[in-house]
C-alpha positions as CSV (number, residue, x, y, z in Angstrom):
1,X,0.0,0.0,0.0
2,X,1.1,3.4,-1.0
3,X,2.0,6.1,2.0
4,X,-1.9,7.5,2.8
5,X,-1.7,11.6,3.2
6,X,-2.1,12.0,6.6
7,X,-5.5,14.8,6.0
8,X,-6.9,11.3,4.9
9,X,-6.4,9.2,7.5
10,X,-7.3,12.4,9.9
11,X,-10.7,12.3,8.1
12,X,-11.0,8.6,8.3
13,X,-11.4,9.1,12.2
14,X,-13.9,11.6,11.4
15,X,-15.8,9.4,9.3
16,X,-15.6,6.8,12.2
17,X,-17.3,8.9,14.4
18,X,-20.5,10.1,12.2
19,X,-20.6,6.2,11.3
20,X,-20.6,5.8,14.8
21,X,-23.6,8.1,15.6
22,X,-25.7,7.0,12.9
23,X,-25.2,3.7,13.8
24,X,-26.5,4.4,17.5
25,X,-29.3,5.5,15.9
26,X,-30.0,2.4,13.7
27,X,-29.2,3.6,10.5
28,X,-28.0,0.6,8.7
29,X,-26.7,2.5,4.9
30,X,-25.1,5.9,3.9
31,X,-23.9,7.6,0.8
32,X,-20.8,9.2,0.3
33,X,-22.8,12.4,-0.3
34,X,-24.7,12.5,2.8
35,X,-21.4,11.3,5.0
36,X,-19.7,14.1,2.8
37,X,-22.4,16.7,4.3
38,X,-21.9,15.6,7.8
39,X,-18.3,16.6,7.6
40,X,-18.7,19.5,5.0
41,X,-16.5,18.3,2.5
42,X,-17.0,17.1,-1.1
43,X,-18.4,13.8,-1.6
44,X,-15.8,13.0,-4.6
45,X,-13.2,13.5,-1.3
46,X,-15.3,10.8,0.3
47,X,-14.7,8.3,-2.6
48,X,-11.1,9.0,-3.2
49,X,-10.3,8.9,0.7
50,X,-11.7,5.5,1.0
51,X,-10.6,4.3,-2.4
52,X,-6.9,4.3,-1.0
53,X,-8.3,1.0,0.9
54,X,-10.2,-0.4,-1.7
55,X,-13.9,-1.0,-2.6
56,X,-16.6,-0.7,0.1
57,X,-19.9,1.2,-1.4
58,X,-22.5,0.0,-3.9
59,X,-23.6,2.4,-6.4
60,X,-27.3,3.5,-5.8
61,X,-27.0,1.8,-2.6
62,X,-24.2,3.4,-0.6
63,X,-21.9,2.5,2.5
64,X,-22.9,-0.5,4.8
65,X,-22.5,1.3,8.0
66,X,-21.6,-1.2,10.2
67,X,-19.2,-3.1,7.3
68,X,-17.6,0.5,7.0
69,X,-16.9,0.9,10.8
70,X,-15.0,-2.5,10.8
71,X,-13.2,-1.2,8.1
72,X,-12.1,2.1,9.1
73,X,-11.4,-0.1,12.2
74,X,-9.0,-2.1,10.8
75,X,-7.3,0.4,8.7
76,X,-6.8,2.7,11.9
77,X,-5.8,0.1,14.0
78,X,-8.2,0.3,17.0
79,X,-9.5,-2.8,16.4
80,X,-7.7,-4.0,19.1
81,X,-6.5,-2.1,22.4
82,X,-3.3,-0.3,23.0
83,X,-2.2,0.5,26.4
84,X,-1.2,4.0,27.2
85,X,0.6,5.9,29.5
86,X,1.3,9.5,30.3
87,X,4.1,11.2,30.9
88,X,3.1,14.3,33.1
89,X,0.9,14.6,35.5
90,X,-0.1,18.3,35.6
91,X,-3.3,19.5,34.7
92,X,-3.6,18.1,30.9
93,X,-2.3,14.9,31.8
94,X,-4.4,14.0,34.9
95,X,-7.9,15.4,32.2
96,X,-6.4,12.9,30.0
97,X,-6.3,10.0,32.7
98,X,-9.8,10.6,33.9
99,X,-10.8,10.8,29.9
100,X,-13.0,8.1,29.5
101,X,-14.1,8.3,26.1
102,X,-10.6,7.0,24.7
103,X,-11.5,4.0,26.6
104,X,-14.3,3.1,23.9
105,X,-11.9,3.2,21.2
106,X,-9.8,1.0,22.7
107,X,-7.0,2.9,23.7
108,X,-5.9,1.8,28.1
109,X,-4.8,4.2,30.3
110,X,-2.4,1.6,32.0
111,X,-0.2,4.6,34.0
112,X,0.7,8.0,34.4
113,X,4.6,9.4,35.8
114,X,6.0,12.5,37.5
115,X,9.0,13.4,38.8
116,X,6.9,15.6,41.3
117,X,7.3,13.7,44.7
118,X,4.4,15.6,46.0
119,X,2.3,13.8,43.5
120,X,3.7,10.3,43.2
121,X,1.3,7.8,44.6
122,X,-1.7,10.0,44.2
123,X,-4.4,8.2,43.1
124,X,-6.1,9.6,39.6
125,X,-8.9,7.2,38.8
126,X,-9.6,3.8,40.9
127,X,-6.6,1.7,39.7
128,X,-4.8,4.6,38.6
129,X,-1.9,6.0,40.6
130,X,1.0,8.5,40.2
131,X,4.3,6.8,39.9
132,X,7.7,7.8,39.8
133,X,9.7,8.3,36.4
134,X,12.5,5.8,37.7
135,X,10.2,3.2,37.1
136,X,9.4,4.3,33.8
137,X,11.3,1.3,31.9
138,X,10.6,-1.6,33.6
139,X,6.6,-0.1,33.6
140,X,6.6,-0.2,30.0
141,X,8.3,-3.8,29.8
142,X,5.9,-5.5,32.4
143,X,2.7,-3.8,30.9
144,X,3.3,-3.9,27.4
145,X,3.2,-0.3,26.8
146,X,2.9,1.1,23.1
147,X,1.8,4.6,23.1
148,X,2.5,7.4,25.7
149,X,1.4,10.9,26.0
150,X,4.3,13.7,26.9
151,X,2.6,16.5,29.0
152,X,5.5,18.1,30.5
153,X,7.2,21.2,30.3
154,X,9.0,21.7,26.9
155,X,12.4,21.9,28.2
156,X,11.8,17.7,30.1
157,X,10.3,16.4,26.5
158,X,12.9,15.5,24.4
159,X,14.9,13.2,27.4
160,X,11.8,11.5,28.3
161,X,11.4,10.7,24.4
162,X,14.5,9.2,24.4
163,X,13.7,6.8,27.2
164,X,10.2,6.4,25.7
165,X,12.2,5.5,22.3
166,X,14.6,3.4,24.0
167,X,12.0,1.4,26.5
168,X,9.8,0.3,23.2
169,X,7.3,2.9,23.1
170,X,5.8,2.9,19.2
171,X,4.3,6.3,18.8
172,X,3.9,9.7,20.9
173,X,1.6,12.1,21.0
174,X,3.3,15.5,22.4
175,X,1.5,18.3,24.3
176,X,4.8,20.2,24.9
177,X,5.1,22.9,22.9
178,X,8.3,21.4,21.0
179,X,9.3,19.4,18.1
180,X,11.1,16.3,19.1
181,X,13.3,14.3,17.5
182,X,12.6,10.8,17.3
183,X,12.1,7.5,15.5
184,X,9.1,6.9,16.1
185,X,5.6,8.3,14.8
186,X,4.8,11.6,16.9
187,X,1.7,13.6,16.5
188,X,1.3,17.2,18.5
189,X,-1.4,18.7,20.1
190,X,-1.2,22.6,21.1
191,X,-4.5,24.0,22.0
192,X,-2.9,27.7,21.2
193,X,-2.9,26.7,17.1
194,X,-6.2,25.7,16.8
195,X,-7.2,29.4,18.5
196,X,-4.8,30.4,15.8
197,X,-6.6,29.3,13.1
198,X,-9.9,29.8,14.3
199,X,-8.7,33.6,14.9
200,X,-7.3,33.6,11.1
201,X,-10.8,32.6,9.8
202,X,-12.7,35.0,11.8
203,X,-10.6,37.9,10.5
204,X,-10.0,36.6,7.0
205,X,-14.8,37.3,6.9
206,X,-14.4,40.6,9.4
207,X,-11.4,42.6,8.3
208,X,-13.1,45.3,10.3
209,X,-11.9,43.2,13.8
């Protein structure tokens, strides 16, 4: 399979989720033109997104939703559960912790680290305690850790990628505002860009602002 453009594998999770909702309403078949106008986009995007994975809709019939959901599934790789842990255990990683809803796309919160001793063995959620970074390595050993979360302050991200990188971990997703340099697959989150943006499109309509 040729390398999928990332804004297509974004949407695919997109697409998972109206599938989703439609599903919990009983809906059993969709067209690429109504799932197109849920996420207000073109429905010839619809078709050439999932034609990367081959051939899934009937013509004059549509998507099988729930055939679809395995699918995108599969192709996402939630089809069976990762364990996670955190790195940071400040504000945005303890909302992360308690954030059930990753749960029911099969992604564990299995632990969560400082180096904060005032935190260390607080308890989060029921099951769920603080530990301390020097047991970072053999954590991620016993519980078969693949993906971890950085929430700490820039300047602590790039060592504590290294010893993710080194311990195993597969992929990283990076709240500190910094670009890392790793190995593995990384994806950042920084609340401050999507204002950004939102900011740019709200001036590009009112230039009078």
């Amino acid at each position: 399979m040729s390398r999928i453009p990332k804004p297509t594998v974004r949407r695919l999770a997109i697409y998972y989720r109206c599938l989703e909702r439609l599903e919990q309403q009983g809906e059993d078949s969709i067209s690429s033109k109504a799932l197109a106008q849920m996420v207000h986009i073109k429905d010839s995007q619809v078709r050439k997104d999932l034609s990367y994975f081959g051939s899934f809709g009937r013509r004059g019939i549509g998507y099988d939703i729930r055939r679809l959901l395995g699918e995108i599934q599969k192709i996402l790789g939630i089809h069976k559960r990762w364990n996670v842990i955190i790195i940071g255990a400040g504000n945005i990683g303890q909302a992360i912790a308690r954030f059930k809803q990753i749960e029911k796309h099969n992604f564990q919160i299995v632990g969560v680290f400082d180096t904060d001793h005032r935190k260390i063995g607080k308890q989060i959620t029921p099951g769920l305690v603080i530990s301390d970074m020097s047991s970072l390595e053999e954590f991620i050993r016993q519980n078969q850790a693949e993906i971890a979360v950085i929430a700490t302050p820039a300047e602590a991200a790039q060592s504590v990628a290294d010893r993710l990188e080194k311990s195993g971990i597969k992929g990283i997703i990076c709240f500190a505002p910094i670009t890392l340099n790793c190995n593995i697959p990384v994806e950042y989150v920084d609340i401050t860009v999507f204002f950004k943006t939102l900011v740019h499109s709200v001036v590009s309509q009112n230039y009078n602002i």
